[in-house]
Structure formats: structure tokens, C-alpha cells
N, C-alpha and C positions, 0 to 999 in steps of 0.2 A: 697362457703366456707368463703363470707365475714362474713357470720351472725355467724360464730363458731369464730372467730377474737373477733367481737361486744361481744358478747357474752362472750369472755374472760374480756374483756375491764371493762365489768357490773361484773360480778365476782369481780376481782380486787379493784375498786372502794367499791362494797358492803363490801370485807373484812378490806379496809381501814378504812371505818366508822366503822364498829364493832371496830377494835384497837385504832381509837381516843375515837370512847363513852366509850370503855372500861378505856381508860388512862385520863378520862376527871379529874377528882381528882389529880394525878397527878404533878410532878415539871413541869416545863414550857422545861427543857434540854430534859425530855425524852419526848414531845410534839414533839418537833424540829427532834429529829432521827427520829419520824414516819411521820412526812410529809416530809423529805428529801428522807425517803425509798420509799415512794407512787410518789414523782416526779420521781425517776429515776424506778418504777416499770410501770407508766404509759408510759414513752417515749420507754420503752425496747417496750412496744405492742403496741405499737402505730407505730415505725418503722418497726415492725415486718408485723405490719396489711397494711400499707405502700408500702413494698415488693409485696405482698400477690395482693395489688390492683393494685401495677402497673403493673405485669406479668398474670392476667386474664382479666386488659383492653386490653392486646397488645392479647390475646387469638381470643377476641370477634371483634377486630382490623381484625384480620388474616383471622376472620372465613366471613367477608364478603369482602374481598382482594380478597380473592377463588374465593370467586364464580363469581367476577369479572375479575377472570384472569387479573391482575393488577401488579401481582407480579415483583420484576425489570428485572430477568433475561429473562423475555419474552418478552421484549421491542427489536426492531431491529435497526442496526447500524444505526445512522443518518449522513449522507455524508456533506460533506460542497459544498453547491447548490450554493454558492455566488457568483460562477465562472459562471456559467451555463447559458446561454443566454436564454431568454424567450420559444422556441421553444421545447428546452430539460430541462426545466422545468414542461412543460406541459405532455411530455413523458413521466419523470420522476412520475410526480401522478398520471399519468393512469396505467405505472405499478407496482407503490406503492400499488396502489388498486385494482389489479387483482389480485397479488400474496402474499398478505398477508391479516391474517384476522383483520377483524376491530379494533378490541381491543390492538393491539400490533404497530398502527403505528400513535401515536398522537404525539411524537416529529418531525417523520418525516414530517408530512403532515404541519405538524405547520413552521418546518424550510423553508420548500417551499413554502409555505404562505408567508413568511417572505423577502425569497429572488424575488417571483412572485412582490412583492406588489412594493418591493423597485425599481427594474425594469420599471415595466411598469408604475409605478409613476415619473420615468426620464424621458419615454420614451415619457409620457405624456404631464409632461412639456417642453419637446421639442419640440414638436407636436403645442403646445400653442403659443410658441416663435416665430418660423416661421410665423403660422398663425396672429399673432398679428401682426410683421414687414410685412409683406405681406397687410397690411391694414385693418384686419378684427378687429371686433370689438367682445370681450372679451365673451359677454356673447351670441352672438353665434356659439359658438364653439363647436365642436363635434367632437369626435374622437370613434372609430369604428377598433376591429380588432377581426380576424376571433379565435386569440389565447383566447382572453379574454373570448371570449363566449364559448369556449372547457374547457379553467380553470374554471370558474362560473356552470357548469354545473357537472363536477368533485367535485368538492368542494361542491354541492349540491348532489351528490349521497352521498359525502363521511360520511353529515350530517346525512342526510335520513337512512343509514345502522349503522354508531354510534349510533342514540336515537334506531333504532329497535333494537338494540342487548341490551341496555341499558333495556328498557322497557322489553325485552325478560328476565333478569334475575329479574328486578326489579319484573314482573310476579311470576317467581318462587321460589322468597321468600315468597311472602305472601300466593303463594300456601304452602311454607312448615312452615307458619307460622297458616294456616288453619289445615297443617295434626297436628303440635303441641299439638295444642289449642285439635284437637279431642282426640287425645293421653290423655290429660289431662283428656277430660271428662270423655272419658272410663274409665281410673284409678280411678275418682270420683264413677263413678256404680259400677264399681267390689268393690270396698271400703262398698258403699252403699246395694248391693246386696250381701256381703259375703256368698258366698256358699266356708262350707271349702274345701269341695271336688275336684273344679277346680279352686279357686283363687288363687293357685299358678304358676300353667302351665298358665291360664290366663294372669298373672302379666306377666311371661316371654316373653310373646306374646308381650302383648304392648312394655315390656323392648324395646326386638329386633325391634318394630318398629320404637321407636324413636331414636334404634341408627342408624337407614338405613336412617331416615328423612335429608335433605343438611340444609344448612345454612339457616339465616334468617338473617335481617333487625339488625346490632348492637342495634339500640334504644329498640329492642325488646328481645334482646337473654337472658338479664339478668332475667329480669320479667318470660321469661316462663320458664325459668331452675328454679328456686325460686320455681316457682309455682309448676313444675312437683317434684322436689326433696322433697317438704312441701309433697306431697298428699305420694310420694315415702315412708319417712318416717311414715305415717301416716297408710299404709298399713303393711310395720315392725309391731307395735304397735299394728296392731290386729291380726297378723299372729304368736301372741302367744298363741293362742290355737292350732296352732302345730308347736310345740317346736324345732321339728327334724327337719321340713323344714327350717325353721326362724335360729336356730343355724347351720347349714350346707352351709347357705346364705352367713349369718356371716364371717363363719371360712372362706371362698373361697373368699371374697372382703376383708378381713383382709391380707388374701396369696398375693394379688394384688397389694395392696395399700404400702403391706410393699416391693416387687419387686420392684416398683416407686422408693421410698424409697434409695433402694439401688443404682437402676438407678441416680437419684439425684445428691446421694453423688459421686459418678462415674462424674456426669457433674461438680463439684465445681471443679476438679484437670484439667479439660481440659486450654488447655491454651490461645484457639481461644473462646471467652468470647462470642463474639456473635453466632455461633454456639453453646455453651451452652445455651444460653439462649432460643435459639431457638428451642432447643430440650427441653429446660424445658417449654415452652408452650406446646409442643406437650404432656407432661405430666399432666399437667394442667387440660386439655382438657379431658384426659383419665381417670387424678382422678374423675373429676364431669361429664362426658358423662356417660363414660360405665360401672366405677365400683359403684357399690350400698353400701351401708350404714355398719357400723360394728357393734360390740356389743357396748353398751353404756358405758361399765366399760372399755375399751381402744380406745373408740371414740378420747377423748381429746388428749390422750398423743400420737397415731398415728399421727394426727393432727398436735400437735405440734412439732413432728420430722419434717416431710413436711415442716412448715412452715418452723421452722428453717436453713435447708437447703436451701430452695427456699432465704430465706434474706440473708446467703451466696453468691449465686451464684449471686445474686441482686446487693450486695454490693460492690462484684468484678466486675462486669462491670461496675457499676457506679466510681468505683476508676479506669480503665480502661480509659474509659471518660474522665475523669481528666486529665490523664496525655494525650492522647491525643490532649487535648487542646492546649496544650505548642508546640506540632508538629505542630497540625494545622496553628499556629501564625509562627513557622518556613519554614512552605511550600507556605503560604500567602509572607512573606516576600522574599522569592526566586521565586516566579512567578512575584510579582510586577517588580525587577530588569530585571530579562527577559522582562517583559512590557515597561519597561524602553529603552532598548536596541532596543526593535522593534519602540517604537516611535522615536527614536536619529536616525534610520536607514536611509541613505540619499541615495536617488534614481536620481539628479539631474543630474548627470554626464553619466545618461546610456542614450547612443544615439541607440544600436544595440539590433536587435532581440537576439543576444550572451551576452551583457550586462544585458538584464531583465532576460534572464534564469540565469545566473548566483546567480541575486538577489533574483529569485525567490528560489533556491536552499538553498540561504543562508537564507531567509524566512522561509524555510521549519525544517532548521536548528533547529533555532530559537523557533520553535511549538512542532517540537519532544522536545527539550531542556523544554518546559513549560509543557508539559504531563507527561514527566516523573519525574518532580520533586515529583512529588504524588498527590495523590485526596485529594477531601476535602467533608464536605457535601454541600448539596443545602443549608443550608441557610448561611454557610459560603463562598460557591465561586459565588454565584451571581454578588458579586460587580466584584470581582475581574473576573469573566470571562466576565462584560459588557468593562470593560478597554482592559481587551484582544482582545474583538473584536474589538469596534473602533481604537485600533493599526493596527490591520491587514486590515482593511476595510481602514484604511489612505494606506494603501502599495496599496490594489488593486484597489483602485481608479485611483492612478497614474500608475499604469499598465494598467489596463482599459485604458486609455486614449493614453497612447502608442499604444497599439496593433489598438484602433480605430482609429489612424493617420496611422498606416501601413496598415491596412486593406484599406486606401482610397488609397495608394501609391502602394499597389498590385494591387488594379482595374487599374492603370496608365500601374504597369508593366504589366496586360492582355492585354492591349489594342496594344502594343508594342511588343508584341511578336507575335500575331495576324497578325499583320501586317508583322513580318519578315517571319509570317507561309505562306502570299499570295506572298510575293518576291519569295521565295521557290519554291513553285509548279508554279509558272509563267516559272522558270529557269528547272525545272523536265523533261522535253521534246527538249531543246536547243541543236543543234551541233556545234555550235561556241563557240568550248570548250576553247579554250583562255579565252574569255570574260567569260563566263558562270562558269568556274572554278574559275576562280580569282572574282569573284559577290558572287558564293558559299560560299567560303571561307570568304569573307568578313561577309556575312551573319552570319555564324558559330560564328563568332567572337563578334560581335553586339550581339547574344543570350546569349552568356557567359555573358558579362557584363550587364544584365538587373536583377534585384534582383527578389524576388521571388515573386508567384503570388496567388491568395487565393489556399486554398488545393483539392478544387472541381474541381479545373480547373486543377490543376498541368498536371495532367496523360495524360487527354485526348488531352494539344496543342502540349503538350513533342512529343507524339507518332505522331502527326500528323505532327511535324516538323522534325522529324526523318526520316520519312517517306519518306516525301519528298525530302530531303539529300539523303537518300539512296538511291531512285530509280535512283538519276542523277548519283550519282558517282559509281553508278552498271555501269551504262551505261557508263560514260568516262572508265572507267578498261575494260571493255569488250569489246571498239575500240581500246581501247591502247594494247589488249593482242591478237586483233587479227592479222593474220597470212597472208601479201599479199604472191603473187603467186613469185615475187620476193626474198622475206622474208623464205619464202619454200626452194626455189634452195640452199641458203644460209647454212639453217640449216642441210640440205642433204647435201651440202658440206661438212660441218665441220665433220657430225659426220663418214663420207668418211676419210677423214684426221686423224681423231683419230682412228679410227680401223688399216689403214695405217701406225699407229706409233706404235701402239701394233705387228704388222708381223715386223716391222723391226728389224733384230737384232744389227749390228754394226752401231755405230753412234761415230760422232769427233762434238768436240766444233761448227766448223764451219757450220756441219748439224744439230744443233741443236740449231743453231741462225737462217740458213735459215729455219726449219721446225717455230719458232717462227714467222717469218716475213711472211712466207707463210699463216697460220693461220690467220693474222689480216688483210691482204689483202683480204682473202675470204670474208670477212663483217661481220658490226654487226650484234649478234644476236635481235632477239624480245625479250623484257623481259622476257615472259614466258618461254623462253628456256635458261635462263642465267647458268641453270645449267649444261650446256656444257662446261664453263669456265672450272669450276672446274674440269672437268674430263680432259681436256686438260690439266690445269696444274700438274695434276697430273704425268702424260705421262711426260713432260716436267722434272719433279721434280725424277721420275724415270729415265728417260733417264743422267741427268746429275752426278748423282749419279754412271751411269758407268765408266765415265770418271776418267783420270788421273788428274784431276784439284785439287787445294787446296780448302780447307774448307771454307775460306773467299771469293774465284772464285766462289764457287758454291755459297754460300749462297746471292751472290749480283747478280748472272744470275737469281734465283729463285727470286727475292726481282724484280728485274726490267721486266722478265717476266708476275707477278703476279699487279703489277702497269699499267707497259702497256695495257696490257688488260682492267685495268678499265678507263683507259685516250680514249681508242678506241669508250670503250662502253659508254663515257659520264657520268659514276658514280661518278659524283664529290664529292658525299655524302661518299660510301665508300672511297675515294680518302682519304676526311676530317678526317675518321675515321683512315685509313691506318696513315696519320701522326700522329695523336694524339698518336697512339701504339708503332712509333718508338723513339718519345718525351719521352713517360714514360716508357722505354727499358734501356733508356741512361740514365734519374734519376736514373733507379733502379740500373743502374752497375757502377756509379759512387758514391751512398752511399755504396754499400758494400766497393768497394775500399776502402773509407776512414774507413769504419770499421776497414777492415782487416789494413790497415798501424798504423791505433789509433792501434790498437794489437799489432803491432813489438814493440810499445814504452814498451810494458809489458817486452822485451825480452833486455833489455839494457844489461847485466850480460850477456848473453849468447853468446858463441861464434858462427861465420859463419856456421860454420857444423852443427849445433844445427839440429835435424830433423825437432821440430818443425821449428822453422826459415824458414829452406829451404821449407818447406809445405806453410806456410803461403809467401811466396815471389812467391813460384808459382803462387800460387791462384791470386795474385797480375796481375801477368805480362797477367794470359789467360783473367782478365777483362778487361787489357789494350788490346787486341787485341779483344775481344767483342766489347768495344767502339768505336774501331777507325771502324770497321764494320757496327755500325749501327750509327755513322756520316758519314760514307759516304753514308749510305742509305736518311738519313734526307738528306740530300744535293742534293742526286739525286732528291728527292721528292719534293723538293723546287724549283728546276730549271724548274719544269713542266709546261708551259703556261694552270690553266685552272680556 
């Protein structure tokens, strides 16, 4: 379509000279209007022509993009590798390159390159260091790993499958730049061999050939479209010895062209400009692929609708652009400050594995904060994303070097708990449970305080020092809970004694002190049978309940009954617990008190009778008699030698 542009261009030009030879006689003022009018008649097509080539370059751009499968949105995510230790780098491009196909993974392979190199280029000259203080000398030096010859070998298939898929399409352009070329020649014989009878079904033939034919070679697309569209026309021109096919032709690429057309004007009001645009290549493509030629006498001015539109929709993206610009320098300037902030970040002060995640956190902060301020293109965030990364490559350098000082401090703590793992199963078989309990226990404690050990090992010394713990203290409970033949009589006693106080039915205070006293005499229980206590005191708690006693007798024979028993049985722990209960008994009934008397001050105005009054002094006087109950409970519980 450029040579109907050209073409106007020579038009234009010729009619200028016709109006200056015409005006050459002349005043010099009306010379001047007509080469003012020919400047600004030349720059209108000449922007126009402009439009026109810059949206059938991005066409012929596109059309071998395809066939490369190149396009951006077929590119896959590229992870940040920088963290990744040599070993799962190398996993990682083995299955970069099993599970995707070639063409879609060159940032990835490339970032893992990137991070491979910088790795084992530390790891290298580390490797150097040593061996040099160790005495050798420089240049024979060798270093050898099993990862490097796994990466070099990957990286060699990955080469080996890029150039063949490379080569594979680069093949099947010039095959369809061979079916082209035949395409041409054919149109040249039917031209040359006009039989009118089938060169038109003929023509159609070839038509539909070349629009099934794929892409070619940009350097070549223009040339052969030229070439096929000259012969194209050249066939029109003779295919007027029959007028009906040739005008029928016409009228149905005129239907086509002016559909576009309207398509077009339809993309100038969109508001997403590059999606217009994009869709007006694919118009582009349609006007000179598949639609064929129109009559001659609205060739131009079709044309020139098309054009017009297409430098519309040109224009507005290019003002698009523009103002773009000014955003871009605003999103430039808000990631640099974000740069800013990741380089001032100060990491000195973090001693703990809790400190670097913290930092790392606030890192991460930091990255989403610089993503999402907005994108930019490649040729404006390069700089800016080479400053981003040596910010953040300063951060994990000095976390690198953390976690490599703790990883050396975790081999200390494996070695250390190892060791507490053989104390353990040495003590797992011991009946000198004295010693062996208090050496357990000690153990236990020792393990706690050792920090943590690499994450391979964590499970398997945890489980095996659990283990060990457990089987002992299985074993001290299951001599502690067993049953002598003495410890039997005992328990047969007791629960003789309780069914005995269930048949009896009258009972006085003083049989139900001696059935108490009776009870502790018979002997401790075994632990596992403690829950006879309780059913005892039950009995006990029933039985004084039948009595004529007051409420404050009974509550302190149940209070001394229920203590005794754990003083018999040695519970010093519930003991501990029983006072802590009657301590915070007596807070609690000495804050209501002063509740309730802060409340009488409410009642200054009211007289003695008052109801409320007398409610509230009741309440008063039954806490005073709570309290004096459960001090003399504390008092008895304090007098207890244990």
C-alpha cells in the first residue's frame, strides 16, 4: 500500500508544477500562496504516508514474532534464584527444561545462569583461598564438582534444542518463502497462458494458496507481497475481456475493504490505544493479504479513507506516548526513593535467626512497595532495575553471611545434642531411679537450652531423643504405679471401709472423726488408686451434712478432713495448690466487702430501715463470716509441718 502513498506524493508534486508553470508570469505574492500551499500539501502525505509505514512495519514485525512464538505473554514467570544454593539451581534447569518448551524459557535459563555463575564463582574463589594459605601454588590449582558438570551439560542441551527449534522455523520460512515465489510464478503462466475459460477459477486457486501459505523472513515479505500484488493487478487488467467476472471481483473487495473501513473508525474511539493498534495491524494484514484490488475509479478515495483513519488512530497513540512519558519519569522517580530506602536499610544490629526474618519481611516490604508503583519499558527500567538489584543483593549478602555463621553454629548444636541423644539411651534401661531420674531430667533440660540444628537433622535426633526419654519414664511410672501384695491389702481395706460407711446409717460428730482417723490408719494408697480419696471424702462430706453441726463446723471438718488426707498421702504439690485456693478465697471476699461498704457511702440520706441498707449490711456481715472461715482454714494449712 506504500506505492499508492508514493504515488500520491508524485500526483501532488506534478500538480504543483503545473500551478507554478502556470503562474510563472505572475506577481511574486501569488508565487508565495502556491509554494506555501505545496509545503503544507506535501507534509499532510508525507505524515500520512508515515502513519501508513509505521503500522505495516510493526505488520511484517509481527508476522515473523509468530512464527517464532516470541510473543510477551508466552514467556514464564522468572523466580528470583539468588537465594537458591548451587544444588537447587541445578534442579531448577533440569526442570525448567523438562517442562517447558524452548522458546518460552530464555529469561529463566538466563537468570539461572546468572545466579549459577555468581555462586560457584564465590565458591571458587574460596576454594583458591584455602588452597593458596595451605601452601599451593596458584597456577596449579583445580577445582572439580560433580554440580558443575550437571549445569554445563544442561546448559548444553538447552543450547542444542534453542538453535534446532531456531533452525526448525528459520527452515520453514524459506520453505514458505519457496511456496511464495511458486505462487508468483504460477500467476506469471496463467497471466502468460490466458485461457479465458479457466483463468479465473485458476486465479482463485492460487488466491487461496497464498493465503494458507505461513509467514516469511521480514527482509522478504515486502518484496514478495510487491511482487505478487504487481502480477495481481496485472491479471485485473486482462481479466477485462470478461467484464462480469472482473466487475463482480470488484464489487465484493470494495464490500470488504469498505467493512475494514468501518472496523477502523470503530478502533479510533477505543480507549486502550494499544489494543487499537493492534487490532489495526491485524487490518492491515487483511487489507493486502486477502482482499484483492477494486475498481480503479474509487481505488484512490477508498484508500484514502483507510489511510486517513489508520493516521488517526497513529496519532493517538503517539499522543498517548507522550503523555506517558511524564508518568514514566514519575514512576522512575518513586522506585529510585524506594532504592533509596533499601540502600539506608541497616542490618547491623540483627544478632537472631527472629531479627533477619524480621528484616527480611521488611525487605520484602520494600519489593512489593517498588512493583507496584508501576512498570515501565525495557529501555527505560534497565538502569533503574540494575540499582534495584545491587540494593537488594547488598541485603542478601549480609544475610548470606548470617545464616553461613549459623549454619556452622547449628553443626556445633548437632554435635551437642548427639551427644545428650547417647547420655539418654545409656540411662533407658537404669533402676536406680533416684540417680537416673534426676540425670533424665537434667538431660531434658540441657536439650532445651541448645539452639537449633540444620533442618535435615531436626526430626530424625528429636525422635530419637524422645525416644529415649520415653522408654525410661514409661518404665519409672510403671514401677511407681505398680501394686505390692502389701499395697493390695491396703486398697481392699479401704474400699471395705467405704462400702461400710454407705450401710451405716446414724452417725454423731464423734464417729465421724473416728471413722476419719480410722481411714488414715489403714495406709497410703498407690498412686494409681488415689481415686479412692475422693470417694471417701465424699462419704465423709455426706455423712456430716447429717449432723446437727453449724455451717462454719462442718465446712472446717470437710476442709481438715480433705487436707489430711493429702498430708498422709505425701501430696505436697496439691497441698501447695490447696493453699494458693484459700489465699485467693479470702482476696476475693475481702474485695467484695469493701465493695459493698464503698456502697453504703451511696446511702448517706437514707435511713436505718432503708431495705436497700439492711440488704447491703447483710451481705456485709455473711462475708465477715466467710472470711473469718477461710482464715482459719489458711491458718490451719500453715501450721502443717511438710
Amino acid at each position: 500500500m506504500l506505492d499508492n502513498n508514493e504515488g500520491n506524493v508524485e500526483k501532488t508534486v506534478e500538480k504543483i508544477e503545473e500551478v507554478v508553470n502556470e503562474t510563472t508570469d505572475s506577481k511574486e505574492v501569488k508565487t508565495e500562496v502556491v509554494l506555501e500551499t505545496t509545503e503544507v500539501t506535501l507534509e499532510i502525505v508525507t505524515e500520512s504516508a508515515k502513519a501508513i509505514e509505521e503500522v505495516e512495519d510493526s505488520v511484517v514485525k509481527n508476522e515473523e514474532d509468530t512464527a517464532k512464538k516470541e510473543v510477551k505473554e508466552e514467556k514464564t514467570t522468572v523466580l528470583d534464584y539468588t537465594t537458591l544454593p548451587l544444588e537447587e539451581l541445578v534442579n531448577e534447569l533440569q526442570k525448567t527444561l523438562s517442562n517447558n518448551p524452548v522458546n518460552k524459557i530464555k529469561d529463566q535459563v538466563e537468570a539461572i545462569k546468572s545466579a549459577f555463575n555468581t555462586k560457584f564463582g564465590a565458591l571458587l574463589a574460596e576454594k583458591k583461598k584455602v588452597f593458596l594459605e595451605e601452601g599451593g601454588n596458584a597456577i596449579d590449582f583445580q577445582f572439580t564438582s560433580p554440580l558443575k558438570g550437571a549445569y554445563n551439560t544442561l546448559l548444553s542441551d538447552y543450547k542444542k534444542q534453542r538453535d534446532a527449534h531456531y533452525n526448525a522455523i528459520e527452515k520453514q520460512m524459506n520453505d514458505n518463502l519457496d511456496k511464495r515465489t511458486q505462487v508468483i510464478e504460477d500467476l506469471k503462466n496463467l497471466i502468460e497462458d490466458a485461457d479465458a475459460n479457466t483463468m479465473y477459477k485458476e486465479f482463485r486457486v492460487l488466491q487461496d494458496a497464498w493465503r494458507s501459505i505461513g509467514p516469511v523472513s521480514k527482509t522478504r515479505y515486502n518484496d514478495t507481497w510487491k511482487t505478487y500484488h504487481h502480477h495481481v493487478e496485472r491479471f485485473y487488467d486482462l481479466l477485462h475481456l470478461s467484464n462480469d467476472f472482473r466487475d463482480l471481483d470488484f464489487k465484493n473487495n470494495l464490500e470488504e475493504k469498505l467493512k475494514i473501513i468501518v472496523k477502523a473508525e470503530a478502533l479510533a474511539e477505543y480507549t486502550d490505544v494499544n489494543d487499537a493498534f493492534k487490532e489495526l495491524q491485524d487490518l492491515h494484514k487483511i487489507w493486502k493479504e486477502d482482499i484483492g484490488p477494486v475498481a480503479k475509479e474509487v481505488r484512490e478515495d477508498v484508500w484514502q479513507k483507510f489511510s486517513a483513519v489508520t493516521k488517526k488512530i497513529h496519532d493517538k497513540r503517539h499522543e498517548h506516548f507522550r503523555d506517558m512519558k511524564s508518568k514514566y519519569q514519575e514512576i522512575i522517580n518513586k522506585k529510585f526513593l524506594v532504592i533509596e530506602r533499601l540502600e539506608a536499610y541497616d542490618t547491623s544490629k540483627n544478632k537472631t535467626h527472629k531479627d533477619w526474618q524480621n528484616s527480611i519481611n521488611d525487605i520484602e516490604k520494600l519489593r512489593q512497595e517498588y512493583f507496584n508503583v508501576g512498570k515501565l519499558p525495557y529501555a527505560k527500567s534497565e538502569e533503574v532495575w540494575q540499582k534495584f538489584k545491587t540494593a537488594t543483593k547488598k541485603f542478601n549478602s549480609s544475610k548470606n553471611l548470617f545464616y553461613k555463621d549459623e549454619k556452622n553454629e547449628q553443626q556445633e548444636n548437632l554435635k551437642k545434642k548427639q551427644a545428650l541423644i547417647e547420655v539418654a539411651e545409656s540411662l533407658k534401661e537404669s533402676e536406680d531411679w533416684n540417680v537416673a531420674t534426676e540425670a533424665m531430667k537434667k538431660v531434658q533440660s540441657d536439650w532445651k537450652k541448645i539452639g537449633h540444628v540444620p533442618r535435615k537433622f531436626s526430626d530424625d535426633i528429636w525422635n530419637k531423643f524422645k525416644a529415649a526419654c520415653n522408654s525410661y519414664f514409661d518404665r519409672y511410672h510403671d514401677q511407681k504405679n505398680a501394686v505390692s501384695k502389701e499395697q493390695q491389702a491396703t486398697v481392699d481395706a479401704k474400699k471395705s471401709f467405704i462400702e461400710s460407711l454407705k450401710e451405716e446409717k446414724e452417725h454423731t460428730k464423734e464417729s465421724v472423726l473416728e471413722a476419719i482417723k480410722t481411714w488414715q490408719e489403714l495406709g497410703q494408697l498407690p498412686r494409681n488408686v488415689r481415686h479412692l480419696e475422693g470417694k471417701f471424702n465424699k462419704q465423709i462430706d455426706r455423712l456430716l451434712e447429717t449432723l446437727s453441726l453449724g455451717k462454719n463446723e462442718i465446712s472446717m471438718l470437710k476442709f481438715t478432713n480433705v487436707v489430711d488426707g493429702l498430708v498422709a498421702n505425701e501430696d505436697f504439690r496439691k497441698l501447695d495448690s490447696e493453699q494458693l485456693f484459700v489465699r485467693k478465697k479470702i482476696d476475693e471476699v475481702v474485695k467484695e466487702m469493701q465493695q459493698l461498704e464503698n456502697n453504703l457511702g451511696f446511702f448517706s440520706n437514707a435511713t436505718d430501715d432503708n431495705p436497700l441498707v439492711l440488704n447491703v449490711k447483710k451481705r456485709v456481715l455473711e462475708f465477715k463470716e466467710d472470711l473469718k472461715i477461710w482464715k482459719e482454714k489458711l491458718s490451719y494449712i500453715k501450721k502443717l509441718d511438710y
